[in-house]
C-alpha positions in Angstrom: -93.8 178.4 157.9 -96.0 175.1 157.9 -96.3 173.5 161.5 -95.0 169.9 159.8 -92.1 170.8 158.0 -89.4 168.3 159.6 -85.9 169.7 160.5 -82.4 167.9 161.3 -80.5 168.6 164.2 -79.0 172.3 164.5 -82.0 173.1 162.0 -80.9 171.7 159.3 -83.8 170.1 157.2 -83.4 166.0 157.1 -82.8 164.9 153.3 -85.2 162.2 152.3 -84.2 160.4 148.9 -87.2 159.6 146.8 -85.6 158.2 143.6 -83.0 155.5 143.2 -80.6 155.5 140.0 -80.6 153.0 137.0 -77.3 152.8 137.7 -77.3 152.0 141.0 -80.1 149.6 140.6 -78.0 147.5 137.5 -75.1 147.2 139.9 -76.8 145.8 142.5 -78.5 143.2 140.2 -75.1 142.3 138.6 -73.8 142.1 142.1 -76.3 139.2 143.2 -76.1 137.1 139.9 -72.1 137.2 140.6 -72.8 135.5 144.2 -75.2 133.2 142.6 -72.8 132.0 140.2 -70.2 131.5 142.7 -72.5 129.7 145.0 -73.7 127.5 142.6 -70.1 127.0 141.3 -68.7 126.1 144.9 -71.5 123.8 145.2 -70.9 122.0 141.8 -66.9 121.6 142.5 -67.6 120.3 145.6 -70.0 117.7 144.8 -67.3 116.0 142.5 -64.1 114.2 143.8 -60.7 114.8 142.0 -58.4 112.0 142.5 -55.2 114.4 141.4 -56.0 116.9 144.4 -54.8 114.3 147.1 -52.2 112.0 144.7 -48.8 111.5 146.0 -46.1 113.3 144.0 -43.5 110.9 144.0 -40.8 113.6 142.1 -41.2 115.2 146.2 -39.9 112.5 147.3 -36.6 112.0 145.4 -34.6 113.6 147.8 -35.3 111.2 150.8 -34.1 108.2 149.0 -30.6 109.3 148.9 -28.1 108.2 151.8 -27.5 110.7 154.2 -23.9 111.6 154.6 -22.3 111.5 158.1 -25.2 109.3 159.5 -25.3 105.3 160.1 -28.1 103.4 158.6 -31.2 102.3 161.0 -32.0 98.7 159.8 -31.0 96.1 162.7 -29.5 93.3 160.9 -27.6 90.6 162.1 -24.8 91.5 160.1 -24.6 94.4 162.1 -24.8 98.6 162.6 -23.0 101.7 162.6 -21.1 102.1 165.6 -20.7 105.6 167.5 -18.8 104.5 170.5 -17.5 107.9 172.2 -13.9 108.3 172.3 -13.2 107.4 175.6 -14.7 103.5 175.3 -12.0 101.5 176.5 -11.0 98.3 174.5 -13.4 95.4 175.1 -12.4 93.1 177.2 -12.1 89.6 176.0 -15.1 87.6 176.6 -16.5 84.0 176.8 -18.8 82.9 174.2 -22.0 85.0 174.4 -20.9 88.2 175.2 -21.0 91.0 173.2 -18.6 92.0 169.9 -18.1 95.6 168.8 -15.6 97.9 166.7 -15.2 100.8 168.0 -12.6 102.1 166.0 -13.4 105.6 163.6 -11.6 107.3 160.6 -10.8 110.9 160.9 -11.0 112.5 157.0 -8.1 114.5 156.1 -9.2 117.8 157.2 -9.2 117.1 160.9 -13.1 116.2 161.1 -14.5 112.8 161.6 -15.5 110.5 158.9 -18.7 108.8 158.7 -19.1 106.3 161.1 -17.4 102.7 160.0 -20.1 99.7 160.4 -19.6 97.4 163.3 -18.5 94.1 162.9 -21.3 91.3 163.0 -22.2 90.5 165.9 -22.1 87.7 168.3 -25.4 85.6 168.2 -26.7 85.4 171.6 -26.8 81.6 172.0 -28.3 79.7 174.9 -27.8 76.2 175.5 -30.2 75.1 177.8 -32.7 72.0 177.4 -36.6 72.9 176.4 -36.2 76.4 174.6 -35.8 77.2 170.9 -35.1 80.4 169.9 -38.0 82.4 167.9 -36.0 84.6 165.3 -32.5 85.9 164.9 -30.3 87.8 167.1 -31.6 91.9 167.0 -28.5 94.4 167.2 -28.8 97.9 167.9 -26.3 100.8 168.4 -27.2 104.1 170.1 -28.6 105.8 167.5 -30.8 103.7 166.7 -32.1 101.8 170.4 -35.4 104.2 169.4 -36.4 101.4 166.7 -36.7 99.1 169.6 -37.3 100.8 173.1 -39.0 104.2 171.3 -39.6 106.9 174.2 -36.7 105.2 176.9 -33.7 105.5 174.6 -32.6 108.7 175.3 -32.3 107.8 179.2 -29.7 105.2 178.0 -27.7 107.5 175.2 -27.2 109.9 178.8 -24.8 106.6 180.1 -23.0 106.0 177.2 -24.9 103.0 175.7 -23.3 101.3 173.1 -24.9 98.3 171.9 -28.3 96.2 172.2 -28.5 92.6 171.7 -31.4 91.0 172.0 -33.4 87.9 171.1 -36.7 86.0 171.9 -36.5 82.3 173.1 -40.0 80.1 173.0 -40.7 77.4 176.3 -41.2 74.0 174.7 -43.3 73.1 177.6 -45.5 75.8 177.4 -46.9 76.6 174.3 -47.2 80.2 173.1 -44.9 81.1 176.1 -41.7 83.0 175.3 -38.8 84.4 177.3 -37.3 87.6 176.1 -33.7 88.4 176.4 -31.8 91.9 176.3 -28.3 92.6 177.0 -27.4 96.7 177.3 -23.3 96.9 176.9 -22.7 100.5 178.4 -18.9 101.9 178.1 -18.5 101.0 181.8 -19.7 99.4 184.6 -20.3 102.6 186.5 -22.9 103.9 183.6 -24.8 100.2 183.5 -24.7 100.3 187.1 -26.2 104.2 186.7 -28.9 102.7 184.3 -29.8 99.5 186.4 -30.2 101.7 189.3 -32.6 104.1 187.5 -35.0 101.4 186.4 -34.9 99.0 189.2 -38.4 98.1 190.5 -37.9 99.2 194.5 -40.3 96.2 195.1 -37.9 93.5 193.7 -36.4 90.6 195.2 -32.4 90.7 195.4 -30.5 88.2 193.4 -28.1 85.8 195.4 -25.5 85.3 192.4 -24.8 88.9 191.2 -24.5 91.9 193.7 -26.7 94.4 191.5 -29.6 92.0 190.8 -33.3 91.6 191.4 -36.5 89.4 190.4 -39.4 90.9 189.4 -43.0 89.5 188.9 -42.0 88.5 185.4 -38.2 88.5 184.8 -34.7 89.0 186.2 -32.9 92.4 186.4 -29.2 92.8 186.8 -25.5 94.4 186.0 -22.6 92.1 185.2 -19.8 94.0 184.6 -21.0 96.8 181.8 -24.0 94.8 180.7 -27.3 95.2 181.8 -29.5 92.7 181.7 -33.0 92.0 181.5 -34.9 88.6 181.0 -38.4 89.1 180.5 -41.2 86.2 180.6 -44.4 86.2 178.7 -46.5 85.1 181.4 -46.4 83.8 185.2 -46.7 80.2 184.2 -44.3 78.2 186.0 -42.7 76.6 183.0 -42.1 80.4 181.5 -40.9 81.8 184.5 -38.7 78.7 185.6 -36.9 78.8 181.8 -36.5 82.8 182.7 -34.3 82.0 185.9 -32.8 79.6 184.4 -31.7 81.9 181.5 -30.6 84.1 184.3 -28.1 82.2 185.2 -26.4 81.4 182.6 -26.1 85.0 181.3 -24.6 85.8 185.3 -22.4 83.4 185.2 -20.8 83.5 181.3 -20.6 87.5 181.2 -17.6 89.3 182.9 -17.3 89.9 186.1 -15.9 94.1 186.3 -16.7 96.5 188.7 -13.8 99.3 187.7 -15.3 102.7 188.5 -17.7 101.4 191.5 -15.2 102.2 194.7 -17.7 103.8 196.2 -20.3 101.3 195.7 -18.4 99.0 197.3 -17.4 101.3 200.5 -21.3 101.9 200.7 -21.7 99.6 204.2 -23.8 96.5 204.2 -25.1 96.9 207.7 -29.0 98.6 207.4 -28.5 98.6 203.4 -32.7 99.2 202.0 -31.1 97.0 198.9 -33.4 98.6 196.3 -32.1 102.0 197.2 -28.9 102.0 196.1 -28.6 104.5 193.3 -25.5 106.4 190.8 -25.4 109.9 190.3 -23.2 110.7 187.9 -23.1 114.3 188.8 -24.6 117.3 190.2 -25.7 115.1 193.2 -27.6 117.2 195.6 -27.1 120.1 193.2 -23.2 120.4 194.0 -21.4 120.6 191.1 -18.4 118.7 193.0 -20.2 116.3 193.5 -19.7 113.6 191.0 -20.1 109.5 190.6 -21.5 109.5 193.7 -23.3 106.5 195.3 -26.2 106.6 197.8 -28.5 104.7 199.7 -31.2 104.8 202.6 -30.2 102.6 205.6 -32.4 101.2 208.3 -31.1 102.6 211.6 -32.4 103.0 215.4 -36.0 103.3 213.8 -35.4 105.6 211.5 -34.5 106.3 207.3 -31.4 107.6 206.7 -30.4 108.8 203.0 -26.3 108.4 202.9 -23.6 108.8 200.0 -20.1 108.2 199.5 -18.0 109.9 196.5 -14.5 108.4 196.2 -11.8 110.8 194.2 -8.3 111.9 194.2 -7.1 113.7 197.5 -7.2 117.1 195.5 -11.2 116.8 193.7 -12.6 115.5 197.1 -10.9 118.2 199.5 -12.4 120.7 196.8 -15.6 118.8 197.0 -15.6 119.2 200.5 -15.1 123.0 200.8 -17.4 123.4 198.4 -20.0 121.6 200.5 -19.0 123.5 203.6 -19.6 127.0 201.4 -22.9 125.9 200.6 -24.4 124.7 204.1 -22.8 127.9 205.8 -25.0 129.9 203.0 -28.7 128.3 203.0 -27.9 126.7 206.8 -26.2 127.0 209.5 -23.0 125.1 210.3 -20.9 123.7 212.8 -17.7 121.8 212.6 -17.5 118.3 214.6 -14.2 117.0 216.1 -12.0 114.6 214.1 -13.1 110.6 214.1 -10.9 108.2 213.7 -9.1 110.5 210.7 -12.3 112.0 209.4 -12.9 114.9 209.7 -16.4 116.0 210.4 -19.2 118.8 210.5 -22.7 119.2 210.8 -25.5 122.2 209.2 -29.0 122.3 209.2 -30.3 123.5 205.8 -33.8 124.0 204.7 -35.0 122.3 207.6 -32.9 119.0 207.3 -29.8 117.9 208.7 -26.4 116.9 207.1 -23.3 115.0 208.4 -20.3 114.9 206.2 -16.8 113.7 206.8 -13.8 113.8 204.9 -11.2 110.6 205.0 -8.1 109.7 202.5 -10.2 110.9 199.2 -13.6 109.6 200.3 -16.5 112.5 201.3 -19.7 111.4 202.5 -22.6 110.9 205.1 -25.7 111.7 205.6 -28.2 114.0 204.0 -31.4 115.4 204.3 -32.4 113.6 207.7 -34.6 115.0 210.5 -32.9 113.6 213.5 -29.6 115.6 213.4 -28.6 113.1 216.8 -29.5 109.7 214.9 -27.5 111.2 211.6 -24.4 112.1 213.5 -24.1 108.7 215.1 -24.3 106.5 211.8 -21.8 108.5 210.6 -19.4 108.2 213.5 -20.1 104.3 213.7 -18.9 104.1 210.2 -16.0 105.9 210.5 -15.2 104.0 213.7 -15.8 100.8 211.7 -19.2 99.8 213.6 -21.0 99.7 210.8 -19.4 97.6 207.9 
């Protein structure tokens, strides 16, 4: 056997191919002039621009033209807009000139379901008579479905109280040029949900207004609830003449819209006496994760050196005694609780949960006190002084 004869492995010899097949070879030549031609083809359509790729086919678009049934239009116009006041909007109360206008009344079709929504009637023009302004366009109106046209990306914080209606309009300051006041007027279905609104946006570092009780001044505008409006008055600048025209505008608006503060009991229990003003706040519900707990007002008060966070819920005998057990439950679960002796017809008790204290009492359908504090004494003392009628 020659020495140089090569072998695979297990012996085997290793195959070594010496000739390649015309075949073979004219399919491998075909092969590369077919990716030449489809290179340079690729390359030639891409050099040239065709218009029709990218053209608009307007027959597409046919079907958004239509009007879509069971849904309001969402053009403003002065003449007005769809309305889709919930069913439990109580009848507007009669106003004085400047306040706001709205239908709320809705069709039902035949077979039980609601009909489309039936356009509200045109609304009031908000006029201003006051020396040295000129108003800038006409009146803007917008219902709830549409506030996104004009406050895009904070509507849906005012659809969760039951807006109904926007009103707005722009007013120019004669004495100083290019210098505008903006007015907007929020009609909610109630005071309690513009109070709830007013609360959630007001500025903690604003000044409290002397005319209305839920008020503030800002840097460039006025802030407040009349009733179930929310208003907001906005100047352009800080020049004097702008911002002189924007209180001025204040007042007027405070004074001509309806006093009403149905709903808000409990904001007026909440005492005076230590009140942070800016703190006052609604919770409609859930507050402090109880699901008892509803319209509920809170605030921090000042007192012997220290913060206090307190609330007040006002209800019928029955909904606040369940309120209240369900309160006691849930300290005696996650704390530990003790019951306090009666003051002055409240009863009382006390529980340390997650490392803060709560007092609560219980008097004639009003539950409250304070919450999450870290001075159990201090807490159980304010609340005593209230109840006691120390601290008005």
């Amino acid at each position: 056997m020659p020495t140089n004869q090569k072998y695979g492995a297990g012996g085997r010899k290793v195959f070594v191919r010496t000739r390649v097949p015309n075949a073979e070879r004219v399919a491998s030549v075909i092969i590369l002039l077919l990716v030449a031609v489809i290179g340079w083809a690729i390359y030639h359509k891409g050099k040239r621009f065709d218009p029709n790729r990218y053209a608009v086919r307007t027959d597409a678009l046919k079907s958004t033209i239509a009007a879509v049934a069971g849904k309001a239009g969402t053009v403003p116009t002065e003449v007005g807009v769809a309305s889709t006041i919930p069913a439990k909007t109580a009848t507007a109360e009669a106003a004085p000139s400047g306040a706001l206008n709205e239908d709320s009344s809705a069709e039902s079709s035949s077979d039980g379901h609601d009909a489309a929504p039936k356009p509200a009637t045109k609304g009031q023009p908000l006029e201003l008579t006051l020396a040295g302004t000129k108003p800038m366009g006409d009146t803007e109106f917008y219902n709830s479905d549409n506030l996104y046209e004009k406050i895009d990306g904070r509507a849906p914080a005012y659809q969760n109280f039951n807006v109904q209606m926007l009103r707005c309009r722009s007013f120019a300051v004669n004495a100083a040029p290019g210098s505008y006041v903006d007015v907007y007027e929020y009609q909610f279905d109630s005071p309690v949900d513009a109070f709830g609104m007013f609360s959630m946006e007001r500025d903690p570092n604003g000044k409290p207004l002397t005319n209305v009780p839920d008020g503030y001044s800002g840097e460039m505008g006025y802030f407040f609830r009349q009733g179930a409006v929310y208003v907001q008055i906005i100047a352009s600048d800080t020049k004097p003449a702008t911002l002189a025209i924007a209180k001025s505008i204040a007042d007027i608006r405070a004074k001509d819209l309806p006093v009403n503060d149905a709903g808000l009991a409990g904001r007026r229990k909440l005492p005076a006496d230590g009140l942070i003003s800016d703190s006052v706040s609604f919770v409609p519900e859930n507050a402090q994760g109880q699901s008892t707990f509803k319209d509920v007002f809170q605030a921090k008060y000042k007192f012997e050196g220290s913060e206090l966070p307190f609330f007040i819920m006002v209800a019928a005998t029955e909904e606040s005694e369940k309120a209240w057990s369900a309160y006691q439950a849930f300290c005696s679960r996650f704390g530990k609780l003790e019951n306090l002796a009666d003051v002055n017809g409240g009863k009382m008790f006390t529980a340390q949960v997650f490392g803060k204290w709560k007092v609560a009492y219980l008097r004639d359908g009003e539950l409250g006190g304070v919450f999450d504090a870290a001075d159990a004494v201090k807490a159980r003392s304010f609340v005593e002084k209230y109840l006691r009628g120390e601290i008005k």
